[in-house]
C-alpha positions as CSV (number, residue, x, y, z in Angstrom):
1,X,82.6,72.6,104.8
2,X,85.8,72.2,106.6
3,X,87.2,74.1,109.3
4,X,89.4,77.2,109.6
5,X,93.1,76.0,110.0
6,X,93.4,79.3,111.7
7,X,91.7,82.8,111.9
8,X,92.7,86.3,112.3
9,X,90.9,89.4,114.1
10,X,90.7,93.3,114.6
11,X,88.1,94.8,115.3
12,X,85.4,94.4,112.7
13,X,87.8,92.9,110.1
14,X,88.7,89.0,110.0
15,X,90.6,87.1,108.1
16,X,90.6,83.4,108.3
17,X,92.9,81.1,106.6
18,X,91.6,77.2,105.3
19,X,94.0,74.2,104.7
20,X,93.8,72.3,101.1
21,X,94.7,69.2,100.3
22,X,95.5,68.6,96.9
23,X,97.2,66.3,94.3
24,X,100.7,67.9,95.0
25,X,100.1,68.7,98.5
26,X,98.8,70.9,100.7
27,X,97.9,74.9,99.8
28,X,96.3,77.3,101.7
29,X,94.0,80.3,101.1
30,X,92.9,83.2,102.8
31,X,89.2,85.0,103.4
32,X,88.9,88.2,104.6
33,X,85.7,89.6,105.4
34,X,84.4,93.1,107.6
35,X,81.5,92.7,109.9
36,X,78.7,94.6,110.2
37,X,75.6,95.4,112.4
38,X,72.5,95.9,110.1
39,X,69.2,96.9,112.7
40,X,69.8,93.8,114.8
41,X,71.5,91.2,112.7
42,X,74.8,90.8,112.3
43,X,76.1,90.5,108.4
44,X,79.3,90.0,106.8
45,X,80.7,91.9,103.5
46,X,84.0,91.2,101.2
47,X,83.8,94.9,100.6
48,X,86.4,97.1,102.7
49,X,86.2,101.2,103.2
50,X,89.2,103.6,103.0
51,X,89.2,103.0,107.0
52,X,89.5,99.2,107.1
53,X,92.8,99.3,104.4
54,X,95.4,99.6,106.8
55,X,94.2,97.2,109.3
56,X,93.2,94.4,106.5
57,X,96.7,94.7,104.9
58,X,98.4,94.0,108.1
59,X,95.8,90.7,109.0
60,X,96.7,89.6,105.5
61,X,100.6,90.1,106.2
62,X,99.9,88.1,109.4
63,X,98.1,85.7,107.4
64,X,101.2,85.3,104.8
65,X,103.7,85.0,107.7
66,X,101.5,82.2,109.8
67,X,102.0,80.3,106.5
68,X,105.1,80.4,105.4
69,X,105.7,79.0,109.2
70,X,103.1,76.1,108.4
71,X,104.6,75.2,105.4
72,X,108.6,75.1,106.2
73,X,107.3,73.6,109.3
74,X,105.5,71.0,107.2
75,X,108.8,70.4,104.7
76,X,110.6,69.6,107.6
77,X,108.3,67.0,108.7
78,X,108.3,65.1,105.2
């Protein structure tokens, strides 16, 4: 699996963003995940509480805006 281009933390809640390469270019796409502490193992869940909604919509608002500076920064290079 490839890496992370870039990931993005509070708290509990992460969302981590991975660079594709593809026939017209490159795209990205975003993860977000909530961890958790289960007896002594740590787990992760795609399932968010009333409590994590706030704080996921603004990692995913930082997530759209470290984009959109990747890609103009990338038009400008081609």
């Amino acid at each position: 699996m490839a890496n992370p281009a870039h990931k993005i933390r509070s708290g509990a809640l992460e969302v981590t963003i991975w660079k594709n390469d593809g026939d017209k270019g490159a795209w990205y796409s975003v993860t977000p995940r909530r961890s958790y502490k289960q007896g002594e193992k740590w787990k992760e869940t795609d399932s968010f509480g009333f409590d994590d909604l706030l704080v996921l919509a603004k990692l995913l608002d930082l997530a759209h805006t470290w984009i959109l500076e990747r890609q103009q920064s990338e038009r400008k290079a081609a």
